[in-house]
C-alpha positions, 0 to 999 in steps of 0.5 A: 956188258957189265952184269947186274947185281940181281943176275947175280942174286938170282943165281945165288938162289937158284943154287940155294934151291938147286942144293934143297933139292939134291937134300930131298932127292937124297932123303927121296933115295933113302926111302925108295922102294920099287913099286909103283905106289910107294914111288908115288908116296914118296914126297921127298923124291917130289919135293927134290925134282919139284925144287930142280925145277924152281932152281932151273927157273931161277937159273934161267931169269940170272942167266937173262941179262949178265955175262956167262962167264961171271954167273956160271960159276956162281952155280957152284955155289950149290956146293958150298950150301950142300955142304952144310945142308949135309952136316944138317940134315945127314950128320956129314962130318966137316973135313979139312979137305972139304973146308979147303974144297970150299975156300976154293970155291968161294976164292974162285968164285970172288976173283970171277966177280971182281972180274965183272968190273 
């Protein structure tokens, strides 16, 4: 069973999503205060677990009609969007461990497709 292209396009945007929510659950935290009205007021906090949700949606669509072991790993995409979405949104400093962590990823993740064929 081969994995169609769009499987594929659907987990790349399910982590997309994925990493937008882990930015906003971050901001959610920041601003966190343990009571109940301002738990409710804290729109990032929402927008985090409501942009989970859609990742997991679109997770579940790839997942229909490709081989696991070609679009699980692509999950880990995520890391590599949360890295720059850090550096944008947080100031995080790019590292060299961290570039090496992502030519990892992104070498692995191109072996496993190349597998596909």
């Amino acid at each position: 069973m081969k994995t169609p292209v769009s499987s594929m396009l659907l987990m790349l945007v399910a982590s997309l999503f994925g990493s937008f929510g882990a930015a906003c659950l971050k901001s959610g935290a920041e601003r966190l205060q343990f009571n109940l009205i301002a738990l409710i007021k804290n729109y990032y906090l929402a927008a985090g677990v409501g942009l989970f949700l859609l990742s997991s949606y679109f997770f579940v669509l790839g997942l229909r009609q490709g081989e696991l072991s070609v679009l699980y790993p692509m999950v880990s995409l995520g890391y590599i969007w949360t890295l720059f979405l850090s550096r944008i949104f947080f100031g995080e400093p790019f590292t060299r461990t961290k570039i090496l962590g992502l030519a990892l990823v992104l070498g692995g993740i191109v072996l496993l497709g190349a597998g596909n064929r």
